[in-house]
N, C-alpha and C positions, 0 to 999 in steps of 0.2 A: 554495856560497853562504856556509858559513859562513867560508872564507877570506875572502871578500869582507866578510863583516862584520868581520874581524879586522884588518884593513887600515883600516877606516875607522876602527875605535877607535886603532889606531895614529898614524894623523895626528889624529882628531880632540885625543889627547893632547899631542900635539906644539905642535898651535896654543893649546894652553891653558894654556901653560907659559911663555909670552910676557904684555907688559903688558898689560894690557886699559883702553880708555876705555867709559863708559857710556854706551849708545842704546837704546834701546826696540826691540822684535824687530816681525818683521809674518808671523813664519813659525810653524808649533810648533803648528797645528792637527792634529785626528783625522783620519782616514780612514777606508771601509767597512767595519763589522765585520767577522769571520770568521762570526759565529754570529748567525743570522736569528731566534733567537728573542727573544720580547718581554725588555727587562731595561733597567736603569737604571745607567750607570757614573760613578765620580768619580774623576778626578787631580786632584792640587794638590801646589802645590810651594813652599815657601817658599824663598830663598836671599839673601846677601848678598857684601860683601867690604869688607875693612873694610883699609886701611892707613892706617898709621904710620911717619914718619920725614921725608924728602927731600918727600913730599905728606901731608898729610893729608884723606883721602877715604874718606867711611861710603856704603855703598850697598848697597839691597835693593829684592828685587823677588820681586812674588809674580804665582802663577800659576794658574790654573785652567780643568779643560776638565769639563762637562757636558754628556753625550749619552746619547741612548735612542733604542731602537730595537724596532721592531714589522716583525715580517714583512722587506719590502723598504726599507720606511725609516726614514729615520734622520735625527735633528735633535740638533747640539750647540749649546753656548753657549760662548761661550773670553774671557772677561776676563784682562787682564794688567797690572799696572802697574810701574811705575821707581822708585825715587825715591833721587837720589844727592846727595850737599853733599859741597863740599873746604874745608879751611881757609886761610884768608888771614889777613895781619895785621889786616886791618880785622871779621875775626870770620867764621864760617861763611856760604858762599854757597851758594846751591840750584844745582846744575846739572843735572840731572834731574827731570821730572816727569811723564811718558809716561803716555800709558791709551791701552790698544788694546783693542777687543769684536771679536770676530770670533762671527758668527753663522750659521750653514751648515742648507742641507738636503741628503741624500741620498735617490738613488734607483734603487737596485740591479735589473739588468734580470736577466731570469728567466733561464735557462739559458746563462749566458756570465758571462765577467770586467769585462763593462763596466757602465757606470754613469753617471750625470747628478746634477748637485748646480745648487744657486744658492745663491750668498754672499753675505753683504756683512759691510762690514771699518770701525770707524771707529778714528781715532784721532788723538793730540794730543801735540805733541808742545814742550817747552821748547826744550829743545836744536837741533831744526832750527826753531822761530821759527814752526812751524805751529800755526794758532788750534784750523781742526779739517780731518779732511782723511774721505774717503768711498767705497767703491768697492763698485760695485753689481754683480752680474752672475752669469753663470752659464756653465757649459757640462758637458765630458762627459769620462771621465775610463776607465782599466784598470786591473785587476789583474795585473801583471806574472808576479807570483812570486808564491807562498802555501803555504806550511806548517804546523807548530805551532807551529815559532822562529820562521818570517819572513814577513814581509809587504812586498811592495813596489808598488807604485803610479806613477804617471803622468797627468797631467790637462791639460785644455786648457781656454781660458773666453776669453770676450770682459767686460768691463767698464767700466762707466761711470765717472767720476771728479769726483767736486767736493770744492775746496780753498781754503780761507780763508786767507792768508796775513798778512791785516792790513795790505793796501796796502803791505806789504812790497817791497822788487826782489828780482827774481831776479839770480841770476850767472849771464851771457852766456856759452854756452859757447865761442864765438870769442873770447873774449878782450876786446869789447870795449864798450861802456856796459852797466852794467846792465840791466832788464828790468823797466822800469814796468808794477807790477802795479793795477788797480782795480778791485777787488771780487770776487766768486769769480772762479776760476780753473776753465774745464770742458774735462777728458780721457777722450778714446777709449782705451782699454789690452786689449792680449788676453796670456795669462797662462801660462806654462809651469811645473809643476810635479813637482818629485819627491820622493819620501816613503816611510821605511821604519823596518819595527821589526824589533829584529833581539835574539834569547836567546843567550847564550855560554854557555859554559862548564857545560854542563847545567843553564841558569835563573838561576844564580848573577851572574850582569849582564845588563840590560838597553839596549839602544844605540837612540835614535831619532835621526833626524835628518829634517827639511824642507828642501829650496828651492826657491824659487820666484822665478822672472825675469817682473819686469810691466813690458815698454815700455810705450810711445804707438807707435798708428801714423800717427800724422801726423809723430813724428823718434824714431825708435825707434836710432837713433846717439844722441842726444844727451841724452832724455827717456825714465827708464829706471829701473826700482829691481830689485836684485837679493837677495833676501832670505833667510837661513840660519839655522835652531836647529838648536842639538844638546845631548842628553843620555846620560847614562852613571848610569842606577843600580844600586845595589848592595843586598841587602835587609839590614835588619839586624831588624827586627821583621814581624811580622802586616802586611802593607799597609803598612810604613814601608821608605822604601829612602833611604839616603846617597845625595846628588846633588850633579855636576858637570855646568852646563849653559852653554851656548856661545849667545850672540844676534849674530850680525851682518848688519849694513846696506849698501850702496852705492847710492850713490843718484846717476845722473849731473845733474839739475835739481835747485839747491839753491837756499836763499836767502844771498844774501850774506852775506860771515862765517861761515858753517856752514861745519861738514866733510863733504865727499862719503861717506866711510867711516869707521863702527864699528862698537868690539866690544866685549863685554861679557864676562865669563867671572864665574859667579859660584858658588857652595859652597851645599848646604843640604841639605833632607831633602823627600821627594816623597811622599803617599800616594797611592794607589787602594786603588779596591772598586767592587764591581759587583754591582748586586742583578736578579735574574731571576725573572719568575714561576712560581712553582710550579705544575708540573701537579695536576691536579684529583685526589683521592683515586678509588681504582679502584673502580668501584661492586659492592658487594657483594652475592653470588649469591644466588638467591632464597631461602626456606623452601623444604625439602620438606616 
């Protein structure tokens, strides 16, 4: 397994060492704890990337995941946002301003690796020209693999879909008129997931990565988003670890003028902590 995790930090390096355009992520949520006991945890992650020369392009994005857990369940909160500008001669333009909430329940079944959750995902997007987009649902989900380094996972879900485009058109994936859109836009989607956290080097780096492929099944060829994060931290303090993290998009239904794919690659520093309740003081023995 932990080849396996080494391998991935290997390419995931590889892909980070290329240009990166800015998109908003839809992936990079939690998964079922290891530890059933009651406790409250925090990651955040600030990061940016900032160039100079041939483009001038400032871009940051923060991140956060909130979840706690009692017994078998478990509830997080995952806000995230974008926000990137390039410069032009005519002065700085916004080309990024993303906000995504992802909001989860779990529900871990008694004596096995499986599990049940319900989602829902909002989120908005400049960039692809979405006003705000929606996805409801739920389903059920395994623990592949589990250890004290690693975790790995798998999920399945059916979901709902509502999306505001702004009377926007879509782009025809035949090639040909656009796609007169008027008023929301509502999709059936069912959902494929995988997801792992992975320790190297005796603790000393941390590797996650998500993805998750959401057709339509009314044209699951054509109307399709395929969704990826990944990180790489390293600790340098108490709960502070140096981070390198990866957001990419594909999306086969866009709106005109957008681009089907991107990626983001951006530098920063990540915290967690996790607060647990303390057991009860041991009650002390009588007087004799």
């Amino acid at each position: 397994m932990e080849r396996l995790a080494t391998c991935i930090v290997i390419v995931f390096w590889l892909a980070g060492t290329g240009s990166a355009a800015a998109q908003s992520p839809r992936a990079g949520g939690p998964a079922p704890g290891d530890d059933p006991s009651p406790r409250i945890a925090l990651d955040a992650a600030l990061a940016g990337n900032l160039a100079r020369g041939f483009v001038d392009r400032e871009m940051i994005a923060a991140r956060g995941i909130l979840q706690g857990w009692t017994g078998p369940w478990g509830l997080y909160i995952q806000p995230y946002w974008l926000y990137g500008r390039v410069g032009t001669p005519a002065g700085k333009i916004t080309t990024d301003n993303e906000i995504y909430v992802r909001t989860g329940v779990f529900r871990q079944l008694e004596g096995g690796p499986l599990f049940l959750y319900l989602v829902d995902a909002y989120d908005r997007s400049l960039r692809r020209k979405i006003d705000y987009r929606n996805l409801l649902g739920g389903g059920a989900g395994v623990n592949l693999y589990r250890d004290k380094t690693t975790s790995l996972l798998s999920s399945v879900g059916i979901l709902g879909e509502v999306a505001d485009f702004k009377l926007r058109r879509l782009e025809n994936p035949d090639g040909t008129e656009p796609i007169e859109l008027d008023g929301r836009r509502y999709t059936l989607r069912w959902s494929v997931r995988l997801y792992g956290r992975y320790r190297l080097g005796g603790g000393k780096l941390a590797l996650t990565h998500d993805l998750i492929v959401i057709p339509s099944f009314s044209d699951p060829r054509d109307d399709y988003r395929v969704l990826f994060f990944g990180a790489i931290d390293a600790p340098i303090a108490k709960g502070f670890s140096a981070r390198v993290q990866a957001d990419a998009t594909y999306e086969g239904l866009i709106v005109a003028g957008t681009k089907h794919g991107d990626l983001a690659v951006t530098f920063g520093i990540s915290y967690r902590n996790e607060w647990a309740a303390k057991d009860p003081p041991a009650a002390s023995p009588p007087p004799r």
